[in-house]
C-alpha positions in Angstrom: 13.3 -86.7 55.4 15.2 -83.8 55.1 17.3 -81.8 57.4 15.9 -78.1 57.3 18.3 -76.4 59.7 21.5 -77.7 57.5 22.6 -75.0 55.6 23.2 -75.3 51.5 26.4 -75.0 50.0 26.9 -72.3 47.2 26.8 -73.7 43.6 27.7 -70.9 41.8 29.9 -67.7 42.7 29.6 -65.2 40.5 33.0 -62.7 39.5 31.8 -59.0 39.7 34.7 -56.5 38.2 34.2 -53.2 37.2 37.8 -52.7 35.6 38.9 -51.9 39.6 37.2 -53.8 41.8 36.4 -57.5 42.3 33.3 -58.8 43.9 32.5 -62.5 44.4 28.4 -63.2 45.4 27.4 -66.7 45.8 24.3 -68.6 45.0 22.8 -72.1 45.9 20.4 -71.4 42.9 21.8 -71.6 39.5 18.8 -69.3 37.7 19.2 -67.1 40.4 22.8 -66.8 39.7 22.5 -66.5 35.5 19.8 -63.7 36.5 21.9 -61.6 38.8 24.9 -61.7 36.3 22.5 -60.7 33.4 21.6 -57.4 35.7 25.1 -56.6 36.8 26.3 -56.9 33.1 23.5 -54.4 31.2 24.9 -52.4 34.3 28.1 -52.2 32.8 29.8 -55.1 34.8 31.6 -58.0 33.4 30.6 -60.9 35.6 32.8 -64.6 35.3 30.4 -67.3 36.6 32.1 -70.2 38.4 31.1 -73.4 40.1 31.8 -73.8 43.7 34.9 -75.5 42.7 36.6 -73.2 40.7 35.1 -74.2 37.1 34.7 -72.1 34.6 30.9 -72.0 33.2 30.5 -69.0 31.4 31.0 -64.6 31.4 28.7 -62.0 30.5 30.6 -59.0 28.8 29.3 -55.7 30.0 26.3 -53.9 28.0 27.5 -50.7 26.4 24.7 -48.3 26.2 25.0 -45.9 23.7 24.1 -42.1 24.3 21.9 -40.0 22.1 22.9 -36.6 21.5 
C-alpha cells in the first residue's frame, strides 16, 4: 500500500546557465528531466544534469543554430 499524500523527493536537478544566469529545476522523473534539458539546450542553454546528491550524470552543450543569409 502506498502512501499517496507523501510527497516525492527530486531525483534529478537540472543546471540551466545561459552564460549569466543560473537556474536549477528539479524532477522526480528522470526522462522528464533528460527531455527538458534536450529543449533548453537546442534553445541555446547549456544544462548540467545532477542527482539529488550532487552527482554528476551528464551536460548538454547548447545548439548553435546557424543563420542563412
Amino acid at each position: 500500500m502506498t502512501n499517496e499524500s507523501r510527497s516525492q523527493s527530486p531525483t534529478v536537478v537540472l543546471r540551466i546557465s545561459d552564460g549569466t544566469r543560473l537556474v536549477r529545476q528539479a524532477f522526480t522523473d528522470f526522462g522528464q528531466a533528460a527531455r527538458s534539458a534536450e529543449a533548453y539546450a537546442r534553445e541555446g542553454f547549456m544544462v548540467d544534469m545532477m542527482s539529488a546528491t550532487g552527482s554528476f550524470l551528464m551536460d548538454f552543450e547548447p545548439v548553435r543554430r546557424d543563420l542563412a543569409v
